[in-house]
The first five atom37 places (N, CA, C, CB, O) and aatype in JSON, in Angstrom:
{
  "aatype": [20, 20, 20, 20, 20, 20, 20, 20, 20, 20, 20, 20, 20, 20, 20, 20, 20, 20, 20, 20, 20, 20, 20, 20, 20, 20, 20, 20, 20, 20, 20, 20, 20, 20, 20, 20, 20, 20, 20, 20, 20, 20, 20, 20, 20, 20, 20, 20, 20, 20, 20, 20, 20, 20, 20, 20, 20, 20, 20, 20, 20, 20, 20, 20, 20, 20, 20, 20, 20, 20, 20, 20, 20, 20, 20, 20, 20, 20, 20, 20, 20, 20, 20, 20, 20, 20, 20, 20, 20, 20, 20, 20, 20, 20, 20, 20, 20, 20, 20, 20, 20, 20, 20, 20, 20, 20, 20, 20, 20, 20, 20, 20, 20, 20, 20, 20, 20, 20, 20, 20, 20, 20, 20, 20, 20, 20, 20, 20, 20, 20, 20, 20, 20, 20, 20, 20, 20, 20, 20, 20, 20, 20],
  "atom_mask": [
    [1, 1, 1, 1, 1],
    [1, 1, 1, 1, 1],
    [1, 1, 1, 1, 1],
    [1, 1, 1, 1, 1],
    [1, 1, 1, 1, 1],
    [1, 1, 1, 1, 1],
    [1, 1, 1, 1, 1],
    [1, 1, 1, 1, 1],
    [1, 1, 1, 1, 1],
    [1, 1, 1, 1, 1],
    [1, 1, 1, 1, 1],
    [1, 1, 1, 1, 1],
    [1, 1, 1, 1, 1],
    [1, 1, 1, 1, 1],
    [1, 1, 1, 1, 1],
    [1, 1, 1, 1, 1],
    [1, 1, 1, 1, 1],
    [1, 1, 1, 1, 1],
    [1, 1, 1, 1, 1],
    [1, 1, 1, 1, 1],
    [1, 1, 1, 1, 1],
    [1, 1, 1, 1, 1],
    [1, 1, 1, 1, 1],
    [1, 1, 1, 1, 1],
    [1, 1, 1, 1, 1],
    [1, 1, 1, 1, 1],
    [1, 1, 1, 1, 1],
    [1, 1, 1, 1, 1],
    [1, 1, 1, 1, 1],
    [1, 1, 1, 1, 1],
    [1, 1, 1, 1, 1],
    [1, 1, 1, 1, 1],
    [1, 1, 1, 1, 1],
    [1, 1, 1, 1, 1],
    [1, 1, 1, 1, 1],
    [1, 1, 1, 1, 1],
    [1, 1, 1, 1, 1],
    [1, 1, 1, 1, 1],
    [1, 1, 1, 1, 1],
    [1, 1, 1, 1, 1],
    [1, 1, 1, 1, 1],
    [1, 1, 1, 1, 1],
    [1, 1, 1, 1, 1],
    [1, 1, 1, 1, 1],
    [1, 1, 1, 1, 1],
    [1, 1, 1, 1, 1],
    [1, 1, 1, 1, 1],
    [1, 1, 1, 1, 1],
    [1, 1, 1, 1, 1],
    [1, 1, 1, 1, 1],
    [1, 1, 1, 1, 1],
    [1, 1, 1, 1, 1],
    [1, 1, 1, 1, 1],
    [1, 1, 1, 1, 1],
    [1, 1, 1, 1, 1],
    [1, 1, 1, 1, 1],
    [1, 1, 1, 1, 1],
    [1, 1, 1, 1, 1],
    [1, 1, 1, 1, 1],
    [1, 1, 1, 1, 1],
    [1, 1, 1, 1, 1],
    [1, 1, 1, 1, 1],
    [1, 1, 1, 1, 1],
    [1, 1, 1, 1, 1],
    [1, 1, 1, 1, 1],
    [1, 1, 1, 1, 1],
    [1, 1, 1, 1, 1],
    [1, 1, 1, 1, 1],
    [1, 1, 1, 1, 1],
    [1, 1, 1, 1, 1],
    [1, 1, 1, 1, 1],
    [1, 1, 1, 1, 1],
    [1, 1, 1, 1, 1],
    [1, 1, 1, 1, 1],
    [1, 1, 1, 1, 1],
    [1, 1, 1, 1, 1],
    [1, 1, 1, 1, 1],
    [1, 1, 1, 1, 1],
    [1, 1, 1, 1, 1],
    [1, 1, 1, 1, 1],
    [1, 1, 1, 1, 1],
    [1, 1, 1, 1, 1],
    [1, 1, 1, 1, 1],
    [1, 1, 1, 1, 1],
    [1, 1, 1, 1, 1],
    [1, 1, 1, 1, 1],
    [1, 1, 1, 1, 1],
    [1, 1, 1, 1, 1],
    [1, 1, 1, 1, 1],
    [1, 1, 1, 1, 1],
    [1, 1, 1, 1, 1],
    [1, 1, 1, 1, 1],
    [1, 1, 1, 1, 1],
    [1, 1, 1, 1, 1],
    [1, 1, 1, 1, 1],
    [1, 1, 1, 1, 1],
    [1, 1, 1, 1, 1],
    [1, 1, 1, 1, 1],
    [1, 1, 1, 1, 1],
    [1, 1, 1, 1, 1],
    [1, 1, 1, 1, 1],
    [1, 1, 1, 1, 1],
    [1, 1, 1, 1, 1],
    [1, 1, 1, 1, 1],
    [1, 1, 1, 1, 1],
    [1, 1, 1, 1, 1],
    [1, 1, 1, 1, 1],
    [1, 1, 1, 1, 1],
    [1, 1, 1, 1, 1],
    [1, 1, 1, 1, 1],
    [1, 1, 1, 1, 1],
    [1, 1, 1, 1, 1],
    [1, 1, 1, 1, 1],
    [1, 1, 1, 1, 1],
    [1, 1, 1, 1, 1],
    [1, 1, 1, 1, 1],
    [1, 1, 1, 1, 1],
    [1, 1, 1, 1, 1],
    [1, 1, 1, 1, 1],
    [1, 1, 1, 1, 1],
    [1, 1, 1, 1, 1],
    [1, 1, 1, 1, 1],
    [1, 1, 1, 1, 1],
    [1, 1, 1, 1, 1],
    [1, 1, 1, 1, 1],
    [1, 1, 1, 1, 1],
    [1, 1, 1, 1, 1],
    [1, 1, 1, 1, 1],
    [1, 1, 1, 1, 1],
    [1, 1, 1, 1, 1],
    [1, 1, 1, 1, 1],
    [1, 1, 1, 1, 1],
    [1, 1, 1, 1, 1],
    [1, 1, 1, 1, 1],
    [1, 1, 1, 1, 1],
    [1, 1, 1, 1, 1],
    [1, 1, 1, 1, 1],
    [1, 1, 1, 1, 1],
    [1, 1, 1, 1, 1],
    [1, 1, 1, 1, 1],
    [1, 1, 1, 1, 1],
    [1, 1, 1, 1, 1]
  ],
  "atom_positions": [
    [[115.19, 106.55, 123.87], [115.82, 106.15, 122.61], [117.08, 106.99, 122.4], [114.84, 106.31, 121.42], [117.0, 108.21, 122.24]],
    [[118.13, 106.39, 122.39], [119.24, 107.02, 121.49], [118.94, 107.21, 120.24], [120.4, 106.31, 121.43], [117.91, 106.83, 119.67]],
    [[120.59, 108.31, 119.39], [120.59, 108.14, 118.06], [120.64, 107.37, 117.18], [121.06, 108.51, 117.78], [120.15, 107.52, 116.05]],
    [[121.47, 106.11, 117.74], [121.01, 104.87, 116.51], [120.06, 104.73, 116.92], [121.65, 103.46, 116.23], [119.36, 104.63, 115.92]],
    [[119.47, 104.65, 117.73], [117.9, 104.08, 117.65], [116.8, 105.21, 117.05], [117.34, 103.64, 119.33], [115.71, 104.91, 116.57]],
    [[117.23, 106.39, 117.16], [116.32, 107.28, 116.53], [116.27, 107.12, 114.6], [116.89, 108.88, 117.11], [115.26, 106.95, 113.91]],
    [[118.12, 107.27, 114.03], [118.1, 107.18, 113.22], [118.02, 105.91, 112.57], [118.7, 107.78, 113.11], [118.08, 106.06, 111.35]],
    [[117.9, 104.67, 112.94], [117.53, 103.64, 112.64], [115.76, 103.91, 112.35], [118.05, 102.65, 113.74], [115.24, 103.64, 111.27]],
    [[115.45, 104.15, 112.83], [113.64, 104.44, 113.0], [113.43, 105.2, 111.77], [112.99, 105.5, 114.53], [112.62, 104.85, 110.92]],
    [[114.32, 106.47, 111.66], [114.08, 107.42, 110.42], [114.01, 106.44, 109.44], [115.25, 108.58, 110.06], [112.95, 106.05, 108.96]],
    [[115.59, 105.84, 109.01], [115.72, 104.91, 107.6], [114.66, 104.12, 106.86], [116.63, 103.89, 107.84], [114.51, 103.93, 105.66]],
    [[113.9, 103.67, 108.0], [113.14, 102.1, 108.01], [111.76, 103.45, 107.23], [112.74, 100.84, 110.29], [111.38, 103.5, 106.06]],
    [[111.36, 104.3, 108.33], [110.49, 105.4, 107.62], [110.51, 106.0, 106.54], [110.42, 106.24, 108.11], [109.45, 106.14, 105.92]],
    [[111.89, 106.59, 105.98], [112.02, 107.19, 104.71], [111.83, 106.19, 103.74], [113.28, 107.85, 104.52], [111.26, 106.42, 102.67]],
    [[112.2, 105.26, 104.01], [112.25, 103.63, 103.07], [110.71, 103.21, 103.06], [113.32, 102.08, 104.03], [110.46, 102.35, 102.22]],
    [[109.94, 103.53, 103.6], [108.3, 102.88, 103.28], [107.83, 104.2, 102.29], [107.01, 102.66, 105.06], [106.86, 104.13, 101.53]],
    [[108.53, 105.18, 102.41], [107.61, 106.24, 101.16], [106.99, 105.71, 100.25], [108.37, 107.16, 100.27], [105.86, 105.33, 99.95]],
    [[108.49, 105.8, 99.7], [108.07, 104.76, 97.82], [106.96, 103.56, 97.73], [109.7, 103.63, 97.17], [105.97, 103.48, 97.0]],
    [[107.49, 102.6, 98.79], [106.83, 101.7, 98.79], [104.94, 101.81, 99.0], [107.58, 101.06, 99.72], [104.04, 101.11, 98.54]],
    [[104.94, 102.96, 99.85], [103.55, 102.92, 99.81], [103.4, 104.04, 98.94], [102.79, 102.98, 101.18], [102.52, 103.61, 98.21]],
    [[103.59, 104.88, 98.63], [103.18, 105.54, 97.32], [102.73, 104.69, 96.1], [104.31, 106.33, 96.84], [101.81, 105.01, 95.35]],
    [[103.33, 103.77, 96.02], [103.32, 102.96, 94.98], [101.69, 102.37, 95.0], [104.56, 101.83, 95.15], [100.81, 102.47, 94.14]],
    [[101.69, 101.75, 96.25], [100.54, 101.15, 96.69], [99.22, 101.87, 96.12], [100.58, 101.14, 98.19], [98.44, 101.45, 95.26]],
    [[99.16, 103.54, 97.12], [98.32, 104.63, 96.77], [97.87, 104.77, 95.46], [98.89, 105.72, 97.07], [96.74, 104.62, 94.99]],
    [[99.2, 105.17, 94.81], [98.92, 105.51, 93.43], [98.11, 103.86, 92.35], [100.73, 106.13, 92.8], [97.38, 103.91, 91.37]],
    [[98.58, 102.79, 92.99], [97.9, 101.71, 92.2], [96.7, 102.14, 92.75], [98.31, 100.08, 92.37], [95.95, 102.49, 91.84]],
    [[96.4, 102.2, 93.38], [95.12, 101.84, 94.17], [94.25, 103.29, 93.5], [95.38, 101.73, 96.25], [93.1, 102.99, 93.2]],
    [[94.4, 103.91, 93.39], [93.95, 105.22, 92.76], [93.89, 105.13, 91.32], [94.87, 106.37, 93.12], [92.91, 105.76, 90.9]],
    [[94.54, 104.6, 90.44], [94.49, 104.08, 89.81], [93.39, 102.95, 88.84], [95.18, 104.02, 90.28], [92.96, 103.26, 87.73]],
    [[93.06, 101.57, 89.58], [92.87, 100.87, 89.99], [91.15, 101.66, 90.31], [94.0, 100.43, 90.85], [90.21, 101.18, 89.67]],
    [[90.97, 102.45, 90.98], [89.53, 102.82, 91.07], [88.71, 103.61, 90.13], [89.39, 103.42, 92.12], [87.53, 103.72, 89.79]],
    [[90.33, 104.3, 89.77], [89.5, 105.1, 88.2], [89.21, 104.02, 86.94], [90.76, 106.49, 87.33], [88.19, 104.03, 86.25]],
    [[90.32, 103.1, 86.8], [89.69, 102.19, 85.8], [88.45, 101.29, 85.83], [90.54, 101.42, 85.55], [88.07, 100.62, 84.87]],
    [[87.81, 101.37, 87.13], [86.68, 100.34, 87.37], [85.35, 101.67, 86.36], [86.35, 99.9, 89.73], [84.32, 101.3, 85.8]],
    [[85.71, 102.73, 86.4], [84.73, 103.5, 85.58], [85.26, 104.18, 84.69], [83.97, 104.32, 86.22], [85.02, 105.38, 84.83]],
    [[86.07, 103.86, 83.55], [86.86, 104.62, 82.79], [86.41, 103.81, 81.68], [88.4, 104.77, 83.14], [86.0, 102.65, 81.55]],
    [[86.63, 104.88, 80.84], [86.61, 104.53, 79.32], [87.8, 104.4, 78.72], [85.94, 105.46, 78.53], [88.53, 105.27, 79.19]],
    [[88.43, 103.68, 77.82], [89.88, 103.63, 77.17], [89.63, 104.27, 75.91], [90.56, 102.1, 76.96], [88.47, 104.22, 75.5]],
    [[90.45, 104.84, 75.24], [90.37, 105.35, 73.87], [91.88, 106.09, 73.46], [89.04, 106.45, 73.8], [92.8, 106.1, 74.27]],
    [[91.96, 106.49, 72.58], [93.38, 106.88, 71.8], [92.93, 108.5, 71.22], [93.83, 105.54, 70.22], [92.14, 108.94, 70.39]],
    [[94.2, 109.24, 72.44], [93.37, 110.49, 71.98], [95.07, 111.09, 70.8], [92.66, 111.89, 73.89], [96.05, 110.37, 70.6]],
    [[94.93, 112.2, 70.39], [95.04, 112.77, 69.31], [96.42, 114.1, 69.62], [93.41, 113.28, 68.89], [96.17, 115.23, 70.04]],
    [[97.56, 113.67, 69.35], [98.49, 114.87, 69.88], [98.48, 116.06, 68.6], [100.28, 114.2, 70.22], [98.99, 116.02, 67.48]],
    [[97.81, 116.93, 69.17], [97.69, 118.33, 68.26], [98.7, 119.17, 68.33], [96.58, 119.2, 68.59], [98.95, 120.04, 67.49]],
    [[99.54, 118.85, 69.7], [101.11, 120.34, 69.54], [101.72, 119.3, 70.44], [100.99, 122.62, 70.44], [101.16, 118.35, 70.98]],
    [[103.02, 119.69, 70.5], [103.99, 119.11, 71.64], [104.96, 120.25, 71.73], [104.8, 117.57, 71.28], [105.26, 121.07, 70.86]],
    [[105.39, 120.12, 73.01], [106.61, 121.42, 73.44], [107.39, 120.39, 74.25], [106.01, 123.09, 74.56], [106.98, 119.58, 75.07]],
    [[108.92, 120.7, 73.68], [109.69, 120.51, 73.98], [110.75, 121.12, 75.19], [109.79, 120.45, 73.1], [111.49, 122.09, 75.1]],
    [[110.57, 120.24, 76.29], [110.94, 120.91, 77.7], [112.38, 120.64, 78.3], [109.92, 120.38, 78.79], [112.62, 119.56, 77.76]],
    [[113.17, 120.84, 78.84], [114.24, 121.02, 79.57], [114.34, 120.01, 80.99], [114.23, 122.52, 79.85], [113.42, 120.41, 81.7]],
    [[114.85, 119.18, 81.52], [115.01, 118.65, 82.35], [115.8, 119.73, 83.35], [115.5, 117.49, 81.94], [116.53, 120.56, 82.8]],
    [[115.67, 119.72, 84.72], [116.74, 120.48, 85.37], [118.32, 120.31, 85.3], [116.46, 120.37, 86.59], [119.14, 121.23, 85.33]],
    [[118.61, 118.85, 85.19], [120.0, 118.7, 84.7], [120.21, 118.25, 83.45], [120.68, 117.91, 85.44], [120.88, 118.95, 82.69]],
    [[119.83, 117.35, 83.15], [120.05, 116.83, 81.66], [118.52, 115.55, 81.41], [122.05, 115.85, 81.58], [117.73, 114.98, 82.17]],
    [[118.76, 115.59, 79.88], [117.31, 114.92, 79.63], [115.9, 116.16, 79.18], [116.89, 114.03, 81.33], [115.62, 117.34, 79.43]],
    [[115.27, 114.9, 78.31], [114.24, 116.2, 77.51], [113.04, 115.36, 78.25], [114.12, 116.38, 75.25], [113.12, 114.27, 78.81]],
    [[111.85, 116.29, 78.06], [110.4, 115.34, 78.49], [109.59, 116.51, 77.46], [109.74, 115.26, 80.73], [109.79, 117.72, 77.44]],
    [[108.74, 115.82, 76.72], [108.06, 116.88, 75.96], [106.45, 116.52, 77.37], [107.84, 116.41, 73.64], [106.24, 115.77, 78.31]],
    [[105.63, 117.84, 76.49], [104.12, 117.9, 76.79], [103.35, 118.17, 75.73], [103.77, 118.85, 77.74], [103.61, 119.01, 74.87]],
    [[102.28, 117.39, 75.78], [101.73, 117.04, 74.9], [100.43, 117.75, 74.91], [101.75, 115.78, 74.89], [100.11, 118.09, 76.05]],
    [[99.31, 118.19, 73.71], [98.58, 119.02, 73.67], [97.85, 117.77, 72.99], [98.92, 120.45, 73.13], [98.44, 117.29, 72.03]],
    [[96.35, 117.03, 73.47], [95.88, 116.04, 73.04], [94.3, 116.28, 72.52], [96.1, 115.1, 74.06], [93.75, 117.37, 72.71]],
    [[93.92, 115.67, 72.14], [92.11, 115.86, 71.6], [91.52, 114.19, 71.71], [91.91, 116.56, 69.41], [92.04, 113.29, 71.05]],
    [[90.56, 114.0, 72.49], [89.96, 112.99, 72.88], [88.51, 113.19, 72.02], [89.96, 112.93, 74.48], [88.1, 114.3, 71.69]],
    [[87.8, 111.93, 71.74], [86.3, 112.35, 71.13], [85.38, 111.13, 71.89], [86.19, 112.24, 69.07], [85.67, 109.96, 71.68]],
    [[84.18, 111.5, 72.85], [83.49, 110.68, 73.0], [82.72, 110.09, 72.22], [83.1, 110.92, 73.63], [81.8, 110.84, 71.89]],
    [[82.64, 108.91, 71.69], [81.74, 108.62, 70.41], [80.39, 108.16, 71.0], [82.41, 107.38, 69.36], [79.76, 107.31, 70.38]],
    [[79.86, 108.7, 72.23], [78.35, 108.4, 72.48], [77.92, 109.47, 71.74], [77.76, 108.38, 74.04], [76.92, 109.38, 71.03]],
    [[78.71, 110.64, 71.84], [78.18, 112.05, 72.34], [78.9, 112.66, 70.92], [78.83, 112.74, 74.18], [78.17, 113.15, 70.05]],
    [[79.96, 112.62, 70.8], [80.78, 113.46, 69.45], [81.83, 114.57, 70.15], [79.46, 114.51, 68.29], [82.64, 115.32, 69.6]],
    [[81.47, 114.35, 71.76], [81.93, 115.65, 72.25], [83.37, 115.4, 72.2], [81.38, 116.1, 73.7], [83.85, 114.26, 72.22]],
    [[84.24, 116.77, 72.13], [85.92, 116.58, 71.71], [86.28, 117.19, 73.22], [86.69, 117.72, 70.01], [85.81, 118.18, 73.79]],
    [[87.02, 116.49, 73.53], [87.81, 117.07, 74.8], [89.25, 117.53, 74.66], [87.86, 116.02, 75.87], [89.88, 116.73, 73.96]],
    [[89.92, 118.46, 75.04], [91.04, 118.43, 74.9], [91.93, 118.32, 76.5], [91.22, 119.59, 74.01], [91.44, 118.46, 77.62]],
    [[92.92, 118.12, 76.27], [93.73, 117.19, 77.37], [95.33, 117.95, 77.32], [93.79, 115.18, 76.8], [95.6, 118.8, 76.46]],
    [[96.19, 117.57, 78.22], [97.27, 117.71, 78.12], [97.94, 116.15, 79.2], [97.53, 119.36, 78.52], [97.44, 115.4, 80.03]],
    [[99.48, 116.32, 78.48], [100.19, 114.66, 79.53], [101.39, 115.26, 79.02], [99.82, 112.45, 78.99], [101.46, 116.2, 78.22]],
    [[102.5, 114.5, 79.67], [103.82, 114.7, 79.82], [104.48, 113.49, 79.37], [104.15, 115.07, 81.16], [104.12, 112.75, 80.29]],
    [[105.01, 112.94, 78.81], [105.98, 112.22, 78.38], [107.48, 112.35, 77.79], [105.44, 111.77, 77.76], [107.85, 113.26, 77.04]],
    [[108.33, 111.2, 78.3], [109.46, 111.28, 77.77], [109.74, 110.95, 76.3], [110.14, 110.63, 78.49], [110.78, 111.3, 75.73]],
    [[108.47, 110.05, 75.55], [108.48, 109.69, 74.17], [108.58, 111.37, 73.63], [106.98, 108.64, 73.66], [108.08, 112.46, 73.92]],
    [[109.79, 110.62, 72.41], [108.86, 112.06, 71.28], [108.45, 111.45, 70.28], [109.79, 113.49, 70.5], [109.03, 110.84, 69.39]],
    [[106.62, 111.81, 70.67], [105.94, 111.58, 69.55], [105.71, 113.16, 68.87], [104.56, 110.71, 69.93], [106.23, 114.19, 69.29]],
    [[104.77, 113.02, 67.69], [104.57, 114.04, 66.82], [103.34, 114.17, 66.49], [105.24, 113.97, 65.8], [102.65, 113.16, 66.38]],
    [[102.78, 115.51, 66.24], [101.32, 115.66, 66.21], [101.01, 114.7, 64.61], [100.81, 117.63, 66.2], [101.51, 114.31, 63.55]],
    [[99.82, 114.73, 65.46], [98.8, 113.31, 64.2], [99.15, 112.23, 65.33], [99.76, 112.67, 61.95], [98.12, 111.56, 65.43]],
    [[99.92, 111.82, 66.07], [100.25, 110.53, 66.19], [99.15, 110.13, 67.61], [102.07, 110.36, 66.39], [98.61, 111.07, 68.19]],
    [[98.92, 108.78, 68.04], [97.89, 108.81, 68.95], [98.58, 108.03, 70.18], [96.5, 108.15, 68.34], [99.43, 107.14, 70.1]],
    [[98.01, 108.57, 71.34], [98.67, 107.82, 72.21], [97.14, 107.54, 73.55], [100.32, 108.85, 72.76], [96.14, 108.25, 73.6]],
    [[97.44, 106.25, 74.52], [96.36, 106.26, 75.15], [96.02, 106.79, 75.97], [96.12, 105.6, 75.39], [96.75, 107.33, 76.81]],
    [[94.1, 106.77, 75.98], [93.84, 107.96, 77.31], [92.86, 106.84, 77.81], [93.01, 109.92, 76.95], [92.42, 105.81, 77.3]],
    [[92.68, 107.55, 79.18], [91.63, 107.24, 79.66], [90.39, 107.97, 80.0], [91.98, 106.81, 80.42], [90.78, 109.06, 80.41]],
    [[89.07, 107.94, 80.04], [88.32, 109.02, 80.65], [87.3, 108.5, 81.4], [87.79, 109.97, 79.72], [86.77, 107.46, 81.01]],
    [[86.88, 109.1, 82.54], [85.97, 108.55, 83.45], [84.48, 108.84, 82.49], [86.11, 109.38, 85.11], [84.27, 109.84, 81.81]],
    [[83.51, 107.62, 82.69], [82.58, 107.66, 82.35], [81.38, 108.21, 82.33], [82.6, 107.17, 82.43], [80.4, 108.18, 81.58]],
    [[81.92, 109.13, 84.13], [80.65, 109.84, 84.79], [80.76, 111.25, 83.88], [80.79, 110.11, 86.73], [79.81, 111.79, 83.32]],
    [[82.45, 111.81, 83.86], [82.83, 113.17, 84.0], [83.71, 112.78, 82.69], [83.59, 113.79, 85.56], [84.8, 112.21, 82.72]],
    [[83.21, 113.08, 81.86], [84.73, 112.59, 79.99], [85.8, 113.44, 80.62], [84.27, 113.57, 77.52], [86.83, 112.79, 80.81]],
    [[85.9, 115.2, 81.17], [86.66, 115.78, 80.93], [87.3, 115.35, 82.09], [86.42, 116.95, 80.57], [87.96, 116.35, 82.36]],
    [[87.59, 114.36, 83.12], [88.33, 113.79, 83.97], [89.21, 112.43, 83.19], [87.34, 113.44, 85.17], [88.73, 111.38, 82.74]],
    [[90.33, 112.8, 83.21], [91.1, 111.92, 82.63], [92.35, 111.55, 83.05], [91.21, 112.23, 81.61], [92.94, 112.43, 83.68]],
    [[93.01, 110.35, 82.86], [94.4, 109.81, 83.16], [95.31, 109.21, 81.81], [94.18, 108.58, 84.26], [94.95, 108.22, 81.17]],
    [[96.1, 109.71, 81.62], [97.38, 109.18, 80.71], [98.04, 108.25, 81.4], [98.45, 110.25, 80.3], [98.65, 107.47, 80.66]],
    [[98.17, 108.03, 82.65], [98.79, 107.25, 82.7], [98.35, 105.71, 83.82], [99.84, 108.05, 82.87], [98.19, 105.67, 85.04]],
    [[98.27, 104.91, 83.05], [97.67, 103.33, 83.62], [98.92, 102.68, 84.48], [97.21, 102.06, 82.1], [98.7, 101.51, 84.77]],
    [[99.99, 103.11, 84.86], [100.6, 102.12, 85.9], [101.22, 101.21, 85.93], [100.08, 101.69, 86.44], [101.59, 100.48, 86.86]],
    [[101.43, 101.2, 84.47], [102.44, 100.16, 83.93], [103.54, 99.41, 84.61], [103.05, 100.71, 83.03], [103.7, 98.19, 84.67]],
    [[104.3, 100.4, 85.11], [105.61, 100.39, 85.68], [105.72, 100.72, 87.21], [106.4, 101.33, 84.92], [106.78, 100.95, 87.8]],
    [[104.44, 100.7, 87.76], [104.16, 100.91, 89.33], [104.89, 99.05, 89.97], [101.83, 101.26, 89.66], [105.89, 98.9, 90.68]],
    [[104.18, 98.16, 89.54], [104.43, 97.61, 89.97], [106.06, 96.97, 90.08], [103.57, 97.24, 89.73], [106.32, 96.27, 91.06]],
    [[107.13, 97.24, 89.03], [108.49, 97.3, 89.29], [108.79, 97.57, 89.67], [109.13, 97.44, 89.04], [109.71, 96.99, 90.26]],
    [[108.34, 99.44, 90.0], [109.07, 100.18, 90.69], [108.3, 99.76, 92.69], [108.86, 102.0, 89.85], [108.94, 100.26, 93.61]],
    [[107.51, 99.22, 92.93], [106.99, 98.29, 94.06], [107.89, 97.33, 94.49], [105.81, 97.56, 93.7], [108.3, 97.39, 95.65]],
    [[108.28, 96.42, 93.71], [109.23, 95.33, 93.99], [110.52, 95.71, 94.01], [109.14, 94.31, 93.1], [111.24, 94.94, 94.63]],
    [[111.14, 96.8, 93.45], [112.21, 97.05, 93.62], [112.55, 98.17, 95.21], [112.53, 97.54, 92.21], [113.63, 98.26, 95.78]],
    [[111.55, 98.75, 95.51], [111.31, 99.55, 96.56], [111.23, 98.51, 97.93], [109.96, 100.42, 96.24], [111.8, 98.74, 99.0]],
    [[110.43, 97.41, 97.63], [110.2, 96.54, 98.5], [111.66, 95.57, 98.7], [108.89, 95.8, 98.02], [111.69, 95.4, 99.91]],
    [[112.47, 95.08, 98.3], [114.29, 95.09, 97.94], [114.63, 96.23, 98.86], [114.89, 95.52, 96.05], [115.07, 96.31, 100.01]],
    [[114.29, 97.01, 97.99], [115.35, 98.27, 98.74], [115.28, 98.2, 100.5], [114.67, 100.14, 98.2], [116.2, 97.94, 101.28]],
    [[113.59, 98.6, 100.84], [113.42, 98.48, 102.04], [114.16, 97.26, 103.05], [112.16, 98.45, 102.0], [114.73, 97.47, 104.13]],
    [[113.96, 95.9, 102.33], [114.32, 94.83, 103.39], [116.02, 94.65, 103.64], [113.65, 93.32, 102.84], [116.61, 93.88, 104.4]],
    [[116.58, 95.72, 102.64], [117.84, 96.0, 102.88], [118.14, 96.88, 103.58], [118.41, 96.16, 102.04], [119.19, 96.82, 104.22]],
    [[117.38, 97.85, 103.66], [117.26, 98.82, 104.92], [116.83, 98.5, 106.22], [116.46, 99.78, 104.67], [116.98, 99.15, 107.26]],
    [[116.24, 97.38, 106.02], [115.81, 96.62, 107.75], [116.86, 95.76, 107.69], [114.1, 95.6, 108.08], [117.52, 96.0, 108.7]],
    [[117.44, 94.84, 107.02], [118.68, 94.22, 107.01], [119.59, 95.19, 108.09], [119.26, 94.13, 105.39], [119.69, 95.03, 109.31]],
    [[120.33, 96.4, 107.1], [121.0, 97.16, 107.6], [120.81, 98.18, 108.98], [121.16, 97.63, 106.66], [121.63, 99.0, 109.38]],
    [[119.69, 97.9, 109.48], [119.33, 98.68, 110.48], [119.3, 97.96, 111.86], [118.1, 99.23, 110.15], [119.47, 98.43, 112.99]],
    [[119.01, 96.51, 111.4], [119.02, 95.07, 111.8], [120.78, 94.99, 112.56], [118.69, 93.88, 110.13], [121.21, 94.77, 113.69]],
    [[121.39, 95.32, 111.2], [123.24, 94.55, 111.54], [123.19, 96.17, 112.49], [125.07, 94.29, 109.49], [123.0, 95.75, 113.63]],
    [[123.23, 97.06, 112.55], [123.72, 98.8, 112.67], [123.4, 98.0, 114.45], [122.29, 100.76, 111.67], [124.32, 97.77, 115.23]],
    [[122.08, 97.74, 114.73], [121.05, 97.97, 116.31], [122.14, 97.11, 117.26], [118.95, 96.98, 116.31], [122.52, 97.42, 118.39]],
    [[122.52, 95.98, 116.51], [122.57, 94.46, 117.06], [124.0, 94.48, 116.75], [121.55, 93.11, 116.28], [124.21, 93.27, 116.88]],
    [[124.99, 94.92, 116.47], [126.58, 95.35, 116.15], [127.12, 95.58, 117.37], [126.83, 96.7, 115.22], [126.7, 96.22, 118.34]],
    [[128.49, 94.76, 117.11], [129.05, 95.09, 118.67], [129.78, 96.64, 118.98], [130.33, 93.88, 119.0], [130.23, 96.98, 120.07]],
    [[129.77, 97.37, 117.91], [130.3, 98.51, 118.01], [129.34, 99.47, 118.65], [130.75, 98.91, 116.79], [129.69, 100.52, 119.17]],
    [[127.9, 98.98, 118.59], [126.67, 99.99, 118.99], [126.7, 99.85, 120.96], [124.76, 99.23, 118.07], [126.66, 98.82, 121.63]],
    [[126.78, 100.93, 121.31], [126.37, 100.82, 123.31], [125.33, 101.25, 123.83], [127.23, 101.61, 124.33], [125.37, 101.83, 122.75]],
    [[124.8, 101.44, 124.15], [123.39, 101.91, 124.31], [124.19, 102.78, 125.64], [121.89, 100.54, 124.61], [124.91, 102.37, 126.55]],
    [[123.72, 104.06, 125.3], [123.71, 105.36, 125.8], [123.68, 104.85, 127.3], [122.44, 106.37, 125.25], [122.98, 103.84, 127.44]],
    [[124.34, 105.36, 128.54], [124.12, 104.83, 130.26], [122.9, 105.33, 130.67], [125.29, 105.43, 131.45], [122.21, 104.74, 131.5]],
    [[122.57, 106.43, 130.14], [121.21, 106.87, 130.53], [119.98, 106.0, 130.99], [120.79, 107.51, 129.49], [119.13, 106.28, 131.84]],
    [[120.12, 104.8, 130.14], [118.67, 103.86, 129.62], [118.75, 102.89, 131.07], [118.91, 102.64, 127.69], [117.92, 102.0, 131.26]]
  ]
}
């Protein structure tokens, strides 16, 4: 293999990350909700955080209550909303283990899937025109 052919290989590779991350994380996802409980837990503090370049993301200090049990869990999540304590936002908690929990259901996995999946077939597009271009020679070696 030459370098276009090596770095053609990289592109097509760096370009499936996202795409299967996406997958993973649904799918992980996706298994915790088959035993999860939904409920609206309780923001008790929020701190206000710093992005590395610009942009805020607070964290949130939460209180969950199982109503089999009465038991109160407390939680933490990250969001870009600013909400304010009292206000409720959703949780999830596994049914086996309450104090195992997810804030976040995946809403936006699947956009960010289809747009990754775009991205990629433009990267095989382009790797496609790069291989098969009359400017490309294949090394005398081969």
């Amino acid at each position: 293999m030459d370098r276009i052919q090596i770095a053609a290989l990289l592109f097509i590779l760096f370009g499936l990350i996202v795409p299967v991350s996406c997958v993973i994380k649904m799918y992980i996802i996706k298994k915790f909700k088959k035993k999860a409980v939904v409920t609206e837990a309780v923001i008790i503090n929020k701190e206000k955080r710093q992005a590395y370049r610009s942009g805020v993301y607070y964290v949130f200090g939460l209180q969950y209550k199982i109503p089999e049990t009465g038991d109160v869990f407390n939680a933490r999540a990250v969001s870009a909303k600013n909400l304010n304590p009292g206000d409720t936002m959703p949780l999830m908690y596994s049914a086996d283990d309450p104090a195992k929990y997810k804030t976040d259901f995946g809403k936006r996995l699947p956009l960010i899937l289809g747009f990754s999946i775009i991205f990629l077939g433009l990267l095989i597009w382009f790797c496609y025109w790069l291989l098969n271009s009359n400017y490309y020679e294949p090394s005398p070696l081969q």
